[in-house]
C-alpha positions as CSV (number, residue, x, y, z in Angstrom):
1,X,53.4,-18.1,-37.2
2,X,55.3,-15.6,-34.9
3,X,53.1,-12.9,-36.3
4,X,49.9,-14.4,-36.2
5,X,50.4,-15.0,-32.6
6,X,51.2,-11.6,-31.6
7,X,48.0,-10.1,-33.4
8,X,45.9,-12.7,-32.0
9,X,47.1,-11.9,-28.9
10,X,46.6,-8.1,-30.0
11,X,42.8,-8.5,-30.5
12,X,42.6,-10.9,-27.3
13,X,43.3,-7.8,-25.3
14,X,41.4,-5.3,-27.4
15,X,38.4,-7.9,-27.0
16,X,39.1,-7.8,-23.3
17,X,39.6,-4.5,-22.7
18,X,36.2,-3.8,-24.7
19,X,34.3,-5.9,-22.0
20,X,35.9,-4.4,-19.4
21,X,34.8,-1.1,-20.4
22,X,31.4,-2.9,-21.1
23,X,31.8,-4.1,-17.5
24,X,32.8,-0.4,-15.4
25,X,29.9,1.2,-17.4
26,X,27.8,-2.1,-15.4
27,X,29.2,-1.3,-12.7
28,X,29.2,2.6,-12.5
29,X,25.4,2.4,-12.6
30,X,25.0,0.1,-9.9
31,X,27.3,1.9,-7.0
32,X,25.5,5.2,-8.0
33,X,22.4,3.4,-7.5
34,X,23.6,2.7,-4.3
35,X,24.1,6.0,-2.8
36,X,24.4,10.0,-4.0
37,X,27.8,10.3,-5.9
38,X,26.7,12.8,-7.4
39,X,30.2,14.7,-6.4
40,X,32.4,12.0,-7.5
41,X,30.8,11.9,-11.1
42,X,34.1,12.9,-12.9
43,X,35.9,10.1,-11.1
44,X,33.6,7.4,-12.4
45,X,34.0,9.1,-15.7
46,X,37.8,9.4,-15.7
47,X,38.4,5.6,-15.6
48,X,35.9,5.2,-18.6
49,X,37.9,7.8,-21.1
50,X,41.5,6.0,-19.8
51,X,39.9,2.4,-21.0
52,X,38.5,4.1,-24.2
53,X,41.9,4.9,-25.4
54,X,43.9,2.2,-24.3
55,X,40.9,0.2,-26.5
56,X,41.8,2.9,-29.1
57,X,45.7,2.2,-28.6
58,X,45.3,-1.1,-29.0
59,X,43.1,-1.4,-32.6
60,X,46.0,1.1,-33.9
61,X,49.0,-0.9,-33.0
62,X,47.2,-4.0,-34.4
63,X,45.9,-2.6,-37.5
64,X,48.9,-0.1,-38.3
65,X,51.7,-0.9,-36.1
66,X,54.6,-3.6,-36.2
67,X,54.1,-5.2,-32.3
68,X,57.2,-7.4,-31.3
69,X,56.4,-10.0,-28.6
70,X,57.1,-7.3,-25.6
71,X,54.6,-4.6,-26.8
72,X,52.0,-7.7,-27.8
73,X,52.5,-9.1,-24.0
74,X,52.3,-5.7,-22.3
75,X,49.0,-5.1,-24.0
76,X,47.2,-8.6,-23.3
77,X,48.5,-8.3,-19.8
78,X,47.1,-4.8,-19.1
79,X,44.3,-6.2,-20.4
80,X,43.6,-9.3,-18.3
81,X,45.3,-6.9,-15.2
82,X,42.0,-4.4,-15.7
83,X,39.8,-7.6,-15.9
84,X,40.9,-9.0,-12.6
85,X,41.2,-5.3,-10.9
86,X,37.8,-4.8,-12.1
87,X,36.5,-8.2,-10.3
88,X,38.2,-7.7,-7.0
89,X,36.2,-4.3,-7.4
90,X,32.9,-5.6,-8.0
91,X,33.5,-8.5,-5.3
92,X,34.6,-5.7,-2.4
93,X,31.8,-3.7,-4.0
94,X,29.0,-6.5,-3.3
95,X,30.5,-7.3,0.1
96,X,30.2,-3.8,1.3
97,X,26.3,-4.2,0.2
98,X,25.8,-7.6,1.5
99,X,27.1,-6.0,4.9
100,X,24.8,-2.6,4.8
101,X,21.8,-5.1,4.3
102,X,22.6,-7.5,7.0
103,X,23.1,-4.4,9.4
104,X,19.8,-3.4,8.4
105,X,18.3,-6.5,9.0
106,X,20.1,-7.0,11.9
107,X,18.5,-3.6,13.4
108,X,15.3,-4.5,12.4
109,X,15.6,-7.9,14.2
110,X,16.2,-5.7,17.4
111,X,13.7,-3.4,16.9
112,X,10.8,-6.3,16.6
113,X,12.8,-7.8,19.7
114,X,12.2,-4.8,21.5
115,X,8.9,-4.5,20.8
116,X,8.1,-8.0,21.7
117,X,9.6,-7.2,24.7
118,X,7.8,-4.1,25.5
119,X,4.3,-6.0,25.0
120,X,5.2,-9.0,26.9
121,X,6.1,-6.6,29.8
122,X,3.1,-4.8,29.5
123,X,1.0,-8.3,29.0
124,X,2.5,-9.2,32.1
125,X,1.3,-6.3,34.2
126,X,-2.1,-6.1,32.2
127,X,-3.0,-10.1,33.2
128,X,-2.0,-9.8,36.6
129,X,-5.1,-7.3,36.6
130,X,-7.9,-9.4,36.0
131,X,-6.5,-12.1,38.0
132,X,-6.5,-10.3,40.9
133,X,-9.9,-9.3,40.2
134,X,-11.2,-12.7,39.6
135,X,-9.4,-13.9,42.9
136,X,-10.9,-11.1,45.4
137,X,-14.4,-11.0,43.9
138,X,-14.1,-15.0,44.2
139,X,-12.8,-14.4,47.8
140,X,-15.8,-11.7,49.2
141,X,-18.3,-14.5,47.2
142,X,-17.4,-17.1,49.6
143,X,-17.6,-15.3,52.5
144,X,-20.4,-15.6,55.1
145,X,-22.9,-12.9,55.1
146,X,-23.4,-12.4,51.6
147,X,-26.3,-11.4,50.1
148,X,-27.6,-13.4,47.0
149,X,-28.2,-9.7,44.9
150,X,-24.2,-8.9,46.4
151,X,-22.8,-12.8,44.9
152,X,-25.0,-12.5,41.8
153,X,-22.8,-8.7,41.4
154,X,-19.5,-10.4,42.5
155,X,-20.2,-13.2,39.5
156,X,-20.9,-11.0,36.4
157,X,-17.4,-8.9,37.5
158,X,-15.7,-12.0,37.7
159,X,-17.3,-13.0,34.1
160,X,-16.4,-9.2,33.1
161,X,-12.5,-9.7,34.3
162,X,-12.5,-13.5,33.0
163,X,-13.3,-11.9,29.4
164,X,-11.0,-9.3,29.4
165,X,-8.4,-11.3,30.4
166,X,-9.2,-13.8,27.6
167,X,-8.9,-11.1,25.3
168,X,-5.4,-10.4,26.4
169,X,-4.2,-13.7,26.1
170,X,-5.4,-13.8,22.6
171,X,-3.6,-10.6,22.1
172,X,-0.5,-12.6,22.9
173,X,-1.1,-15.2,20.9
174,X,-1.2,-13.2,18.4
175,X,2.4,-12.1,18.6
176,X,3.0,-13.1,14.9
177,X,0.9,-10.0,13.5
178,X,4.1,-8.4,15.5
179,X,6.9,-10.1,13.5
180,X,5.2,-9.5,9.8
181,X,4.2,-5.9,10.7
182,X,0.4,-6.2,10.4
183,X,-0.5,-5.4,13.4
184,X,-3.0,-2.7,13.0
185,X,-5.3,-0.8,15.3
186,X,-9.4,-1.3,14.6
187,X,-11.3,2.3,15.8
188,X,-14.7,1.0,17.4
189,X,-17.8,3.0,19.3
190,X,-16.9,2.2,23.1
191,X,-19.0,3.4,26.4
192,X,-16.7,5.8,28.1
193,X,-18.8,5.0,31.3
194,X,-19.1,1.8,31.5
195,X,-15.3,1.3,29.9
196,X,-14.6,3.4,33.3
197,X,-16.2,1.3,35.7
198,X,-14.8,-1.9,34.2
199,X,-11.7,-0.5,34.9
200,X,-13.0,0.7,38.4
201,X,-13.9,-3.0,39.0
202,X,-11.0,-4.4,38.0
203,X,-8.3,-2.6,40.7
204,X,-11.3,-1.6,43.3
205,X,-10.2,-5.2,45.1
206,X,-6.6,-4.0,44.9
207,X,-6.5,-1.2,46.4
208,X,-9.2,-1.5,49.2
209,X,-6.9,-4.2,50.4
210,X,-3.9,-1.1,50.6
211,X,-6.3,1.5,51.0
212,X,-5.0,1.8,54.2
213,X,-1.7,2.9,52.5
214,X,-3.2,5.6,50.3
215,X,-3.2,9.2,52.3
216,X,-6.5,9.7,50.6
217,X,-10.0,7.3,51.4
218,X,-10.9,7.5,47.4
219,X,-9.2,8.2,44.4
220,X,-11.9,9.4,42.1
221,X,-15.5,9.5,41.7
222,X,-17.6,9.2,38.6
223,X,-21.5,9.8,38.8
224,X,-21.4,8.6,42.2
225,X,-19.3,5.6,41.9
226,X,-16.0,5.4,44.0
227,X,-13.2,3.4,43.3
228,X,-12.7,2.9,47.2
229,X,-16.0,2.5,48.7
């Protein structure tokens, strides 16, 4: 009975120690997945050989040697010591990974914060705009003197800024093309004149109420048309 007990206890060990070798070779591949390790390839190799022979130590001492109970419970417990070491491994192994990919998500997260950020201060500057457009071509509409021809001008800018301050609140509402990464940028055929005098129309109001700031009575002219008139 004694000796049936120290065999079985024999080929426990050489069973475990087979799966742990089963189990380095598992997790070998996966850490070099993981990175270059390309110069610590002997190291990963080294710990493979060592479990080889002890696996190769063991089958001999149970198939040709006389094992008391010491030898049979040295052996079983190196096993079951390589199985737990080899857990603990793995465990530290995964939590190292589980770290790198919430650092990476974390950095992410504050590069779409940033950018969020960045357009909402931009949006803020770029609706402000057509406000103040609406509000002083609104303002010189209403006051006395004005031509019907001049209020009939004043109301399509106003229409022009309302639209393109429509567009950019549906820009912003459109923050979640943002956050999945799909925002994308359309080419289109534009008017490079009449885009300018949009713009002209827009901050004309603007600054001829600080004109009297500016050093200089106009900023720029294009064919004929003057920001400050």
């Amino acid at each position: 009975m004694k000796d049936i007990i120290l065999y079985l206890m024999i080929y426990a060990g050489s069973a475990l120690m087979a799966y742990n070798i089963y189990r380095y070779i598992c997790f070998s591949r996966d850490v070099r997945k993981h990175g270059n390790w390309d110069q610590e390839q002997r190291l990963f190799n080294l710990p493979i050989l060592l479990l080889i022979l002890f696996f190769i130590g063991y089958l001999i001492v149970g198939l040709f040697g006389k094992p008391d109970l010491i030898m049979a419970g040295i052996l079983f417990g190196g096993s079951v010591f390589v199985f737990v070491m080899l857990l603990l491994i793995r465990r530290t192994f995964d939590r190292i990974r589980e770290n790198e990919q919430l650092e990476v998500r974390l950095a992410a997260a504050e590069e779409a914060s940033k950018a969020k950020t960045f357009f909402l201060s931009n949006m803020s500057h770029d609706i402000r705009t057509p406000l103040n457009a609406i509000i002083g071509y609104t303002t010189l509409a209403g006051q006395e003197g004005v031509t019907e021809e001049e209020k009939s001008e004043y109301v399509d800018k106003i229409e022009m800024a309302s639209r393109q301050l429509l567009d950019i609140v549906n820009d912003v509402l459109d923050m979640s093309r943002i956050e999945s990464g799909k925002f994308s940028l359309e080419p289109t055929r534009v008017n490079l004149e009449n885009c300018v005098r949009e713009v002209c129309d827009l901050v004309r109001i603007q600054l001829e109420a600080k004109k009297s700031n500016y050093p200089y009575p106009a900023l720029f002219r294009i064919h004929g048309y003057s920001v400050i008139r």
